[in-house]
TITI-983839 format. One record per atom (N, C-alpha, C): z, y, x; residue in one letter. Coordinates in steps of 0.2 Angstrom, whole numbers, plus 2048, in hexadecimal, padded with zeros to 3 digits. Layout:
BEGIN
ZYXA
...
//
This chain:
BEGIN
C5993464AX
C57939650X
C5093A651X
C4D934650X
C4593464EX
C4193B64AX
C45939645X
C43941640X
C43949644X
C4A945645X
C4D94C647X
C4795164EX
C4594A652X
C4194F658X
C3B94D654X
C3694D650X
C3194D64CX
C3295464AX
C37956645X
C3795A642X
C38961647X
C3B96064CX
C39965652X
C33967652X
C2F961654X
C29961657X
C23966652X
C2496664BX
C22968646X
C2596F647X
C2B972648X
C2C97864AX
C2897B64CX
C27979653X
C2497B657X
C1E97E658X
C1897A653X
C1397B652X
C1198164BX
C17980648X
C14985643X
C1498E645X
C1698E649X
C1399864BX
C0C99564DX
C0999064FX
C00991651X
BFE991649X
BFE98C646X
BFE98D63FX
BFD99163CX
C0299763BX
C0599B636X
BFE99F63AX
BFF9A263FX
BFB9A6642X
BF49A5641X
BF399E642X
BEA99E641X
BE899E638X
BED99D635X
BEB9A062EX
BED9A662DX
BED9AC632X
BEA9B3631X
BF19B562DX
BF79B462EX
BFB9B6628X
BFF9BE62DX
C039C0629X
C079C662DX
C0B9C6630X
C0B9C9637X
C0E9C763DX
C159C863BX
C189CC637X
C1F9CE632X
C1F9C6630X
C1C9C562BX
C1D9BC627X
C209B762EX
C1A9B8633X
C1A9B2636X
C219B163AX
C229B763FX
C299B9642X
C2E9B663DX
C2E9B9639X
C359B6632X
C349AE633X
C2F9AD630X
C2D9A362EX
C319A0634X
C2E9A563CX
C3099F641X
C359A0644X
C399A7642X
C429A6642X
C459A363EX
C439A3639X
C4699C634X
C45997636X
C3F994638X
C4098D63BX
C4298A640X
C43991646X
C4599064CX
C5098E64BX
C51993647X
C5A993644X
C5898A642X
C5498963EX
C5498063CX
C5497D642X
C5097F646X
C5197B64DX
C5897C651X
C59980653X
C6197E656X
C6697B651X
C6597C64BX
C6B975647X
C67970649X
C6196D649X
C5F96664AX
C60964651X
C60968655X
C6196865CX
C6996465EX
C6C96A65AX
C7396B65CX
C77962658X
C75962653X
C7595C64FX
C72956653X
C6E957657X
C6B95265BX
C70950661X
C72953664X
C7495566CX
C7D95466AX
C80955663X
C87952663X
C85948662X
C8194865FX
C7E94165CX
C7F93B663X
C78941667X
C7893C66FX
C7E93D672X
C81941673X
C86941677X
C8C93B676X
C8E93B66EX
C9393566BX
C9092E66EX
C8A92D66CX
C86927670X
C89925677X
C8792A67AX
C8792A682X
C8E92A684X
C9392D67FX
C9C92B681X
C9D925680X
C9892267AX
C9C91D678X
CA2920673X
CA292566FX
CA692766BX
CA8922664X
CAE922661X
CAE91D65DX
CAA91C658X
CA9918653X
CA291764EX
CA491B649X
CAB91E647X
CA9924642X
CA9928641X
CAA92C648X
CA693264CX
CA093364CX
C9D92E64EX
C9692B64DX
C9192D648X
C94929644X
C9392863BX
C9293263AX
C9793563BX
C9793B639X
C9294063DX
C8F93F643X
C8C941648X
C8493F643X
C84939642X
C7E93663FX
C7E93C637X
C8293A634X
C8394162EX
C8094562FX
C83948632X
C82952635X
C79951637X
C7694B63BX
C7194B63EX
C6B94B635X
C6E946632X
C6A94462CX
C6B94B627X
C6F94E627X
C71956622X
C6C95A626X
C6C95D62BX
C68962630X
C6096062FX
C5F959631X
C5995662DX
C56959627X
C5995961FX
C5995861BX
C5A960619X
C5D96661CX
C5E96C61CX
C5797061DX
C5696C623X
C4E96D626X
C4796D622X
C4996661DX
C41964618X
C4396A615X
C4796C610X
C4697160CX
C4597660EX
C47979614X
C4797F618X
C3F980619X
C3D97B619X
C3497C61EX
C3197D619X
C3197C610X
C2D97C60CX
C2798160DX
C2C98760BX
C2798F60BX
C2498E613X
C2698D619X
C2298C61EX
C1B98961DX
C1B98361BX
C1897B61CX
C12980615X
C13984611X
C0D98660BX
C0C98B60FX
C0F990612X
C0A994619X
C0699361DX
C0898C61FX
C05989627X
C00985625X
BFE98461EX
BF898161CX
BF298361DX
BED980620X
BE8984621X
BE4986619X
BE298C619X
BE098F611X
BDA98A60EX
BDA98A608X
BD6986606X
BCE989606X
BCA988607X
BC2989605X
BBD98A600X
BB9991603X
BB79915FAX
BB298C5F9X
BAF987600X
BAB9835FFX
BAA97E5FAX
BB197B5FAX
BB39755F6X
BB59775EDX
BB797E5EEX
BB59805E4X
BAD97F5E4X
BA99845E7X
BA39835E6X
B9F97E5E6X
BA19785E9X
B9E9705E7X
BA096E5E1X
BA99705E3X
BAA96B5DBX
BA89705D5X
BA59755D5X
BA297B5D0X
B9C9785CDX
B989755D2X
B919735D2X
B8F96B5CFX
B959685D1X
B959605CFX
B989635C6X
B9C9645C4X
B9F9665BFX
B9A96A5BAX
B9396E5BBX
B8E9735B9X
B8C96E5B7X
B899695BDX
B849645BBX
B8695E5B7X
B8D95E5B6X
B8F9595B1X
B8E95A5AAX
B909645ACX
B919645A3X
B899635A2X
B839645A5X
B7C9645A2X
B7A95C5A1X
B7D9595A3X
B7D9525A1X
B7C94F5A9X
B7A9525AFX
B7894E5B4X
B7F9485B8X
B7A9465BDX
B7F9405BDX
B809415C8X
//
């Protein structure tokens, strides 16, 4: 269950994400209805889960409830990939140009 509201939580934030890396407001809409559809499965997989808890349901109910919660999970991680390489902030041309210059100065012999 832990996971499962983390990975909520991770939801939630990636439209500020997507956004502050300047991508297409067409891209971002898509990205955060596909993740948002991953939400109500993790939601819905959470909320049969508590609920069995709180009946006191029997354990193989249970067990199954725990299933659906750990698949919904696991649905999720692959689900997020293309998200998660969107929501990265882009890399910087500062850090080529350093290591361009440490590498210049090695091949002339410097240290």
């Amino acid at each position: 269950m832990n996971q499962a509201s983390s990975n909520l939580l991770e939801i939630q934030g990636f439209e500020t994400k997507l956004k502050a890396n300047k991508l297409d407001d067409g891209l971002v809409r898509a990205l955060v209805q596909s993740m948002n559809s991953q939400a109500e499965l993790l939601r819905a997989a959470r909320a049969k889960l508590e609920e069995a808890i709180a009946h006191q349901d029997p354990e193989e109910q249970i067990k199954q409830y725990v299933y659906c919660l750990n698949h919904a999970n696991d649905v999720y991680k692959n689900a997020s990939k293309h998200v998660r390489v969107h929501a990265q902030p882009p890399k910087t041309p500062k850090a080529k140009a350093k290591s361009g210059a440490k590498n210049a100065s090695s091949a002339k012999g410097g240290k």
